[in-house]
C-alpha positions in Angstrom: 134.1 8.5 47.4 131.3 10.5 48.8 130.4 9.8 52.7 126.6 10.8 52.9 125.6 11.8 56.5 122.0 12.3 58.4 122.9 15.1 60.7 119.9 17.5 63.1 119.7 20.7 62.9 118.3 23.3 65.1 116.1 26.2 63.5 118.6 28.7 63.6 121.7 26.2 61.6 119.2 25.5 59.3 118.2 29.1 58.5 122.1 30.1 58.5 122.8 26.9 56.0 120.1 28.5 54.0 121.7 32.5 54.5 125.0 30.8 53.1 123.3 28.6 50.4 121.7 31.8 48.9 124.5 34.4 49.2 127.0 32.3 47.6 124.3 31.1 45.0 124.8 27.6 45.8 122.2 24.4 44.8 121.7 23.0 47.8 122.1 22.6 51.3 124.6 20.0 51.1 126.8 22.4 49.2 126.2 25.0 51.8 127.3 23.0 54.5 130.4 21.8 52.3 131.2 25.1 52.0 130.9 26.4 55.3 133.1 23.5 56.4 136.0 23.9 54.0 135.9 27.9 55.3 136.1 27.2 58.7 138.8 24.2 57.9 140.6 26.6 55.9 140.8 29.1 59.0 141.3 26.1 61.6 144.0 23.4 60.1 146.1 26.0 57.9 146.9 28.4 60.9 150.5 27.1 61.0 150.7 29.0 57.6 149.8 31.7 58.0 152.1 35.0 58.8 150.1 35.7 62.3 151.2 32.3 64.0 154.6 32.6 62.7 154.8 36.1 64.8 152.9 35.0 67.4 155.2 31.9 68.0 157.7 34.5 67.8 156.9 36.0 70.5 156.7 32.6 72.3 159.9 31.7 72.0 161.2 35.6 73.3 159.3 34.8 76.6 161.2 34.4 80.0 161.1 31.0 80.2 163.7 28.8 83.1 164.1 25.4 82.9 163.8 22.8 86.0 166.3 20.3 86.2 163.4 18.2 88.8 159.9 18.7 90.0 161.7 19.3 93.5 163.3 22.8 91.9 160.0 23.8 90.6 158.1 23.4 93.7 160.8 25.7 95.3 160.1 28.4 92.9 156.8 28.0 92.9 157.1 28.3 96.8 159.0 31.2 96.6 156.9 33.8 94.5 
């Protein structure tokens, strides 16, 4: 099932849709917007698989980290820096 959608566009998203639409050689706007969308999904929803966040929650998990056993325990640290 297709979900059809009336969306506004400023002039400058409608001349980048049109960039993309031509230097991909697709048919229409629709597809350009498709396409942009998948690309930036691909970049946004896959990041847990990629190599990068699997080093950078690496490094995370190396950090100096101290657990508080109470809220009264953190404020003393926090207090005390």
């Amino acid at each position: 099932m297709m979900v059809q959608a009336i969306i506004r566009l400023g002039e400058r998203e409608d001349r980048l849709i049109t960039i993309v639409r031509g230097k991909y050689g697709l048919k229409n706007k629709s597809d350009a917007v498709n396409f942009i969308i998948s690309q930036y999904g691909d970049t946004l929803l896959e990041a847990s698989l990629r190599p990068e966040y699997k080093e950078e929650l690496k490094k995370i998990e190396k950090g100096k980290f101290k657990a508080f056993t109470s809220i009264d325990e953190l404020r003393k640290e926090i207090e005390n820096v």
